[in-house]
C-alpha positions in Angstrom: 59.0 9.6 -24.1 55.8 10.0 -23.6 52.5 9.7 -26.1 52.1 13.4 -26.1 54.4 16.5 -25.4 51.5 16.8 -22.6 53.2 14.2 -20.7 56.1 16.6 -20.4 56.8 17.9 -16.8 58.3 21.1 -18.4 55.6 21.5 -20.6 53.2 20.9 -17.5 55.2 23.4 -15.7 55.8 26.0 -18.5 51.7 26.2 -18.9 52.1 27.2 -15.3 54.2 29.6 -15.7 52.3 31.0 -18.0 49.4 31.2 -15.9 51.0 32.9 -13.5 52.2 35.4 -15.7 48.7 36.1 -16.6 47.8 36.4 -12.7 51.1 38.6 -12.1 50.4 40.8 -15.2 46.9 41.4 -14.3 47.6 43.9 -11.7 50.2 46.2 -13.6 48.8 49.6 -15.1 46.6 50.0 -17.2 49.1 52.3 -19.4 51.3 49.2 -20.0 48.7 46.8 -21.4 50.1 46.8 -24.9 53.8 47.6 -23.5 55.2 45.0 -20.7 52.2 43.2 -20.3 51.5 42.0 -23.9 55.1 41.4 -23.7 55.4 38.9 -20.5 52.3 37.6 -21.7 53.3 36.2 -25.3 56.7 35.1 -24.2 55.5 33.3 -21.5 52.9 31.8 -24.6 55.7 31.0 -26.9 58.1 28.9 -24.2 54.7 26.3 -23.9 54.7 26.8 -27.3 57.6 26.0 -28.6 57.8 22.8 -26.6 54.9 21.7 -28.0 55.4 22.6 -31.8 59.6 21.0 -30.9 58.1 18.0 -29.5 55.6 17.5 -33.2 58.9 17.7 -35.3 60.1 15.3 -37.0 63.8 15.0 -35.9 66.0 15.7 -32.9 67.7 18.5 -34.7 64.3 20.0 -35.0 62.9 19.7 -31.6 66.4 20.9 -30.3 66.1 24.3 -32.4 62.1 25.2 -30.9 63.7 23.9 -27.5 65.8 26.7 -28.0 63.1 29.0 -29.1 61.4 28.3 -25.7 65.0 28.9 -23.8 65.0 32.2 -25.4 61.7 33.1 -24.3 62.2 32.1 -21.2 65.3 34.5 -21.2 62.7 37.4 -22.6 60.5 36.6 -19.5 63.1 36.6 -17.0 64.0 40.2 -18.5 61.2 41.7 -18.2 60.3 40.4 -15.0 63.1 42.1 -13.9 62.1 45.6 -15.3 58.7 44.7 -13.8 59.8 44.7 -10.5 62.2 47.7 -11.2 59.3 49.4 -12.3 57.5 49.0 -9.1 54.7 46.6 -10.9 55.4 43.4 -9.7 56.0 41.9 -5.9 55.3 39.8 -4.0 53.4 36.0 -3.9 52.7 36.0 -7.8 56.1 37.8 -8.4 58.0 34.9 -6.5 56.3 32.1 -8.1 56.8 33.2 -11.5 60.3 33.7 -11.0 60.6 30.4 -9.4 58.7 29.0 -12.5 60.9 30.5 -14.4 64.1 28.8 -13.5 62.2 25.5 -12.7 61.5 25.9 -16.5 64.8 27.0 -17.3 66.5 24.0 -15.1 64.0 21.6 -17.3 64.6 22.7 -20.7 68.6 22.7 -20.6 68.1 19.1 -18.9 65.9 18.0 -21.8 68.3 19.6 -24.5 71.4 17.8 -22.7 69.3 14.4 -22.7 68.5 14.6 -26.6 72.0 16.1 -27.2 73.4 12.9 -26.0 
């Protein structure tokens, strides 16, 4: 492992899926800022998050439980990007790279929680 939970590609990736969040989020209504946005927006927070705060712990049982913190926010995201794009708010460039993000983080994290299963 690395010197930092920085050095984590899912981390790395995670921050960038929650930048595009932000980006995807910014064009919804203005009716849903405290509804789906705030939503997308701290669960996209929280998978980074989590990482992070998992990868500080002290032991492997610990980092494995906010590992799967950040799997279940991913799952939140995935959700409501869904309803998003239900909802006729989200398509598009920014809509397909967040859902790729999305499972590139989800791919990552079960990969990582197999590796420090083991």
């Amino acid at each position: 492992m690395g010197d930092s939970f920085m050095d984590l590609v899912v981390w790395q990736r995670a921050i960038q899926l929650c930048a595009e969040t932000y980006r995807l989020t910014a064009s919804f209504p203005r009716s849903e800022q405290f509804g789906l946005v705030n939503q997308m927006r701290r669960a996209s927070i929280s998978i980074a998050s989590n990482i992070a705060e998992g990868y500080g712990r002290s032991t492997r049982g610990e980092y494995l439980q906010f590992l799967g913190h950040a799997r279940g926010s991913k799952c939140e995201l995935q959700t409501q990007l869904v309803i998003s794009k239900l909802l006729g708010f989200s398509e598009g460039i920014s809509y397909d790279r967040t859902e790729q993000l999305c499972a590139d983080v989800s791919r990552m994290l079960i990969a990582l929680m197999k590796k420090l299963k083991d």
